[in-house]
N, C-alpha and C positions, 0 to 999 in steps of 0.2 A: 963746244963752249957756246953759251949763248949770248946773244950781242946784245945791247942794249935798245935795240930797234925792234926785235925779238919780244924784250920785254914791254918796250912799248903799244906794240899791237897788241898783243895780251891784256895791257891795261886799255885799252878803247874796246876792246872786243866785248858784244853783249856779255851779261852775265850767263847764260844758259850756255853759251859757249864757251864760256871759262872756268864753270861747273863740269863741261864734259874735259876739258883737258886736265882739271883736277882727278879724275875719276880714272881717264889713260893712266896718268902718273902713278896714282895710286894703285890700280891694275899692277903697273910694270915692277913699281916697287915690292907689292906684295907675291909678286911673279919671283925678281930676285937673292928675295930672301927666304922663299921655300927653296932654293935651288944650293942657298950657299950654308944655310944653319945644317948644324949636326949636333946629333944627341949629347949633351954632356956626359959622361962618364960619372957616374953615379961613385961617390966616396964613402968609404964606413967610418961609422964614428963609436967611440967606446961613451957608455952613459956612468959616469962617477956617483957612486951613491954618497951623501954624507948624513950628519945625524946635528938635527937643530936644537939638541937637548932634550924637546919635549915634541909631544904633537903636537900639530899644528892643525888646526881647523878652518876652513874658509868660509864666510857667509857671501857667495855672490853678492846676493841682494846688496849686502854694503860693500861691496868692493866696487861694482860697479855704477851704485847711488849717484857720486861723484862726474862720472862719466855721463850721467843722463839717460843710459842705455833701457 
């Protein structure tokens, strides 16, 4: 656990040296979670067709006008 004296020093400590303990951390972090994730299990899904009465036609251009895109 870390004490509060801990975090102290941390906060007086130059910045380049609080930039490198960000970087352990992060190291160790990204260290830990390649070791503990595992592949999800990939699920099947069934595709439902239905029928909207008529067809249907998209124009990007005005679908996305709105959006700005």
């Amino acid at each position: 656990m870390i004490n509060l004296k801990t975090v102290q020093q941390i906060e007086k400590a130059p910045i380049e040296e609080r930039l490198e303990i960000i970087e352990l951390l992060l190291r160790s972090l990204k260290k830990d979670m390649a070791t503990r994730t595992r592949p999800t299990p990939q699920k099947r899904f069934r595709i439902r067709q239905f029928d909207l009465g008529q067809e249907v036609h998209v124009d990007r251009e005005e679908l996305y006008a709105d959006r700005g895109l």
